[in-house]
C-alpha positions in Angstrom: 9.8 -9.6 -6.1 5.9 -9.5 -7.1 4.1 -7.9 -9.4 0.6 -6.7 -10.1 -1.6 -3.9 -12.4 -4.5 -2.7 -12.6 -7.0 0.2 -13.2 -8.4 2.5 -10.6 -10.9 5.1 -9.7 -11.5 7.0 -7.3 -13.9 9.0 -4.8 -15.5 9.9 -1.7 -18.9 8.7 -0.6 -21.5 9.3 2.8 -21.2 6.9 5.6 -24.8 6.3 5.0 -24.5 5.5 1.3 -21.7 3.6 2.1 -23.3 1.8 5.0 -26.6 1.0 2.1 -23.7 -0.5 0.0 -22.1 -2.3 2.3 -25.5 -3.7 3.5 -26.8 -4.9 -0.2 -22.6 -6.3 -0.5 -23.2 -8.1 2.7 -26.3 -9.5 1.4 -25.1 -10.7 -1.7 -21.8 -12.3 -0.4 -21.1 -12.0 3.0 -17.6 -14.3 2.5 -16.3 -11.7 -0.5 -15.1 -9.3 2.4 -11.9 -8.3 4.3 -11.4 -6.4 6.8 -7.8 -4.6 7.7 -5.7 -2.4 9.3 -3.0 -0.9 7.1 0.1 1.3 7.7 2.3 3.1 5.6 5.4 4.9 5.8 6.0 6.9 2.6 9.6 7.3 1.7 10.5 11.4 0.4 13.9 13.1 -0.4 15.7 14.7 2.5 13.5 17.9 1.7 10.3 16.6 3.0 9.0 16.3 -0.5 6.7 13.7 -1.8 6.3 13.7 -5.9 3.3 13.2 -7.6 5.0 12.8 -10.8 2.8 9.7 -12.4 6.0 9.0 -14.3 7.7 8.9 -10.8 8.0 5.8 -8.7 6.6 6.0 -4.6 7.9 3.6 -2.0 6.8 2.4 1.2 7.2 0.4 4.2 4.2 -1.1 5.1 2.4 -3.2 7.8 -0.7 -4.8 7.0 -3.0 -6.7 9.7 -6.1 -8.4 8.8 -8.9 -9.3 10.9 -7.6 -12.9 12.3 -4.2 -10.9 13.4 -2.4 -12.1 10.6 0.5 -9.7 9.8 2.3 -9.0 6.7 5.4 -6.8 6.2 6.6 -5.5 3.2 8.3 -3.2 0.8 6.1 -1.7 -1.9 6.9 0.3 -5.3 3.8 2.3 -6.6 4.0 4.0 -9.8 0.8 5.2 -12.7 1.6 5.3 -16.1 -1.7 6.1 -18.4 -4.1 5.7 -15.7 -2.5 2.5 -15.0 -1.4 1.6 -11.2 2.1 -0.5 -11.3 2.8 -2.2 -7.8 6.0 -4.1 -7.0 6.4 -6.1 -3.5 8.7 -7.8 -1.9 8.0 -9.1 2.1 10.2 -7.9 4.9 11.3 -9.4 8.4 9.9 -6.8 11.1 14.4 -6.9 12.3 14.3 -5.5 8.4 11.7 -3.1 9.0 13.4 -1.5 11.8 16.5 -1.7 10.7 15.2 1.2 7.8 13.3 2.9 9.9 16.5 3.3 12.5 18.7 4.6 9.4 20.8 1.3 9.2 20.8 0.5 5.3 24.1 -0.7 4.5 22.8 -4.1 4.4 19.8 -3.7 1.8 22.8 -3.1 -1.0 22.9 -6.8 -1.1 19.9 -8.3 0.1 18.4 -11.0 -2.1 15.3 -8.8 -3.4 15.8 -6.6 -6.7 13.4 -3.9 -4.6 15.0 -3.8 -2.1 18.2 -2.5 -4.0 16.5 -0.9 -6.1 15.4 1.4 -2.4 19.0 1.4 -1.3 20.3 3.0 -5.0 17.3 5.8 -4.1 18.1 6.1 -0.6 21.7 6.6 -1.6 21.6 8.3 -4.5 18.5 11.0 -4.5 18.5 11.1 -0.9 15.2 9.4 -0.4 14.3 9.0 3.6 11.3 8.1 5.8 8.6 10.2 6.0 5.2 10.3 7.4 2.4 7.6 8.8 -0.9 7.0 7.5 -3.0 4.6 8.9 -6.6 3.1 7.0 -8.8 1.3 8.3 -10.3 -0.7 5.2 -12.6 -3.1 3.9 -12.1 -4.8 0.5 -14.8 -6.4 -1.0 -13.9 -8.9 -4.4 -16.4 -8.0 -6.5 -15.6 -10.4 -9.1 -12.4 -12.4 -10.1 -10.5 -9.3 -11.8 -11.9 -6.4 -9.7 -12.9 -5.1 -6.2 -13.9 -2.3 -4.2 -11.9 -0.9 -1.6 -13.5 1.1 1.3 -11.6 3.4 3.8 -13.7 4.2 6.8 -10.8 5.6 8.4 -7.4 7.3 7.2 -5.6 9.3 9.5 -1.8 10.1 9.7 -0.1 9.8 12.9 2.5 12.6 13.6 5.0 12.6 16.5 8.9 12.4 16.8 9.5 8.2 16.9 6.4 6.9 14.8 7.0 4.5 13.6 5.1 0.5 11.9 5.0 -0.6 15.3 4.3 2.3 17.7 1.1 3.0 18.6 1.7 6.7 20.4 1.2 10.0 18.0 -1.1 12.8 17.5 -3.3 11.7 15.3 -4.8 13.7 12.0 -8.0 12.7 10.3 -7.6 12.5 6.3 -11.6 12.0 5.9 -14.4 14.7 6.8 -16.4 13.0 9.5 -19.2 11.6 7.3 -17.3 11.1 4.6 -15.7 7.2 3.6 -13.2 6.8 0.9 -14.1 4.6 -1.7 -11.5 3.1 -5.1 -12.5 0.5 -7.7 -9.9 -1.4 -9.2 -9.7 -3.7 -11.8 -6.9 -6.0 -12.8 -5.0 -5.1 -16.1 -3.7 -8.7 -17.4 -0.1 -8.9 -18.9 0.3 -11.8 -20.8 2.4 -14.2 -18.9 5.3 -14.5 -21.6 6.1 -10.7 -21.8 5.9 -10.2 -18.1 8.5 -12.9 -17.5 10.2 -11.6 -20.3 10.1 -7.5 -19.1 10.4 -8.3 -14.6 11.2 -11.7 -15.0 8.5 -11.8 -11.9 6.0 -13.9 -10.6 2.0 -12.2 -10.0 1.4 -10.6 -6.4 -1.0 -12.3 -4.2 -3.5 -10.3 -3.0 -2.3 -10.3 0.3 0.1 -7.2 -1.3 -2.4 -6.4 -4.6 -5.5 -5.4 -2.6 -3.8 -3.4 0.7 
């Protein structure tokens, strides 16, 4: 399992301010940005409801898919603690992937990752299940080693009775006013390596979890 966290704001911004920042990005470093498309399937008790208790933990199953078609599953645990954002992920075969998302669990009590578990205890337990899609279509830009700015042009959730990662049929909901673009700056808070190790006994996400 893999680790990362840092600091976040964030806000909503015009297309055309965000197309003038973009632009003047571009110019700067036109090599600093990545483009995606990211999915996410949030898991919530068997009420439909989603906490946003910062002391609470969120999960998801997500699908990310960069520009070259690359693909990357995963597992991710999101939880804020003093403004701080926590992330925890672990990378999943897509037969995993749709195992969950088909209700077949049984085997994640003994897979290899400690998130994975940790997913099955709250499946099992507190009755978490699969809820909704959102879909975002991002750009990240890396401002500087430590930080970056993440853009959503597009965030939409997909509703309909077998959405799923890989389907692409639903009714789909816009998140974002038309003119509007969603915009977060994040910047990496460093734990010294020795008391990471010692407290998740983890190694550092690469960004191809951090920044999605």
């Amino acid at each position: 399992m893999k680790y990362m966290s840092y600091y976040e704001e964030n806000g909503r911004i015009t297309k055309n301010d965000y197309r003038r920042i973009e632009k003047t990005l571009q110019e700067e470093a036109p090599d600093k940005f990545e483009r995606m498309l990211l999915r996410k399937m949030e898991f919530v008790n068997v009420e439909g409801y989603i906490s946003r208790d910062e002391e609470l933990p969120c999960y998801y199953l997500c699908r990310k898919t960069k520009e070259n078609h690359e693909e990357f599953l995963y597992l991710e645990k999101k939880n804020v603690q003093n403004g701080v954002v926590y992330k925890y992920c672990c990378t999943l075969t897509r037969e995993e992937c749709q195992a969950v998302m088909d209700g077949n669990i049984v085997w994640m009590q003994e897979h290899e990752h400690p998130l994975v578990r940790d997913l099955y205890r709250q499946m099992t337990i507190n009755g978490l299940e699969l809820g909704g899609l959102k879909e975002y279509e991002r750009k990240v830009y890396q401002s500087k080693k430590d930080s970056r700015i993440v853009f959503d042009e597009r965030i939409q959730r997909i509703i309909g009775k077998h959405v799923t990662l890989f389907e692409e049929e639903g009714m789909r909901v816009d998140c974002l006013f038309g003119h509007q673009v969603h915009i977060s700056y994040r910047r990496d808070k460093t734990i010294p390596r020795m008391i990471a190790n010692m407290v998740q006994n983890q190694e550092q996400v690469s960004e191809d979890f951090a920044f999605a």
